[in-house]
C-alpha positions in Angstrom: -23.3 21.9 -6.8 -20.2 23.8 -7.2 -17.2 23.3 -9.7 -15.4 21.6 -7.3 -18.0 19.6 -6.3 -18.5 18.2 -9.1 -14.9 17.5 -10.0 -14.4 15.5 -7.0 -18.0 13.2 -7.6 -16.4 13.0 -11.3 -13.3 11.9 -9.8 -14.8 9.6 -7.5 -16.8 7.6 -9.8 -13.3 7.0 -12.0 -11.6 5.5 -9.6 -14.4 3.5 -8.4 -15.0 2.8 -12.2 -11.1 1.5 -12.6 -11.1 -0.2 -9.3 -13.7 -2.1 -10.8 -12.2 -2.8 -14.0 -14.3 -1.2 -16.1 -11.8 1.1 -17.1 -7.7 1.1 -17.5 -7.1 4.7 -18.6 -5.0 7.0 -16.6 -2.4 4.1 -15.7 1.2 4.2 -16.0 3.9 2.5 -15.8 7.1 5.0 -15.1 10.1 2.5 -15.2 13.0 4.2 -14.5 15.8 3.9 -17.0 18.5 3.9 -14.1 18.3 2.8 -10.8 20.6 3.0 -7.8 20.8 -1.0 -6.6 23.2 0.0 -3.9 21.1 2.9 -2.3 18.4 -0.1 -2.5 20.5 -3.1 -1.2 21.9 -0.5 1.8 18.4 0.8 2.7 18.0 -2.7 3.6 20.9 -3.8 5.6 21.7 -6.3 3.4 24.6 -7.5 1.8 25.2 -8.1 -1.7 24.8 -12.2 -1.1 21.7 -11.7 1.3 20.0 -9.4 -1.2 21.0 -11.2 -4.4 19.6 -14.8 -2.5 16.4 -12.5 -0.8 15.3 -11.6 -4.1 16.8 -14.0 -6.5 19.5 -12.1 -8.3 22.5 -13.7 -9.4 25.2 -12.3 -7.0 27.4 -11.2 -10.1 24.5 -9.4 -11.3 24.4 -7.2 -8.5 28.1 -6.5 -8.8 28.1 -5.3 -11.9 24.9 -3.1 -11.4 26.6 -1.5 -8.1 29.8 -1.4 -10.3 27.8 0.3 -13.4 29.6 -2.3 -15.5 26.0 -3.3 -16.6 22.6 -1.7 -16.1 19.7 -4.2 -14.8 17.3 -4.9 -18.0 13.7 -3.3 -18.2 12.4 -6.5 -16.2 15.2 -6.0 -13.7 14.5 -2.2 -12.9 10.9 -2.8 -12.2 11.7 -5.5 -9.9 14.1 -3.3 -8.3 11.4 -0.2 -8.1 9.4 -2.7 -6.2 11.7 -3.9 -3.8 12.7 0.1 -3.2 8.9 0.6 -2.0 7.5 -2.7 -1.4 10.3 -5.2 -0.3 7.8 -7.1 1.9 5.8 -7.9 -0.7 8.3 -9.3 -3.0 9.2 -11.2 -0.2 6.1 -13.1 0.4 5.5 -13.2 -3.3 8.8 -15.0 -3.8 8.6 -17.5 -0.3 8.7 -21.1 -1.2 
């Protein structure tokens, strides 16, 4: 089999390896140290109340993150990297 070959069958079995937990190496987690909240609230046509109650952020919060009078904690940001990918999914993780 050629190099390539081989490097793709190696590759394979890794990620059916971590898929099934048998190993965690090779992941992650890149949590940004500043994140736009604005570009993220606009890119969902929401307002500061609608996404501050969507997601449960205290309005003031936001404010002051779109301000840059405070910068959203680590816990925050990675909430907020989420929502920029996956809102739907904190969404239904978050209905009542």
């Amino acid at each position: 089999m050629s190099k390539a070959g081989n490097k793709l069958i190696k590759s394979a079995n890794q990620a059916l390896a971590y898929a099934r937990g048998e190993i965690s190496d090779g992941f992650n987690v890149n949590v940004p140290e500043e994140i736009d909240v604005k570009s993220i609230r606009n890119g969902l046509g929401l307002t500061q109340p609608e996404f501050s109650s969507r997601f449960g952020f205290d309005v003031r919060a936001v404010q002051d993150w779109e301000q840059k009078r405070r910068q959203p904690d680590r816990a925050a940001r990675i909430l907020l990297t989420v929502i920029a990918h996956e809102p739907e999914a904190v969404e239904r993780a978050l209905a009542h």
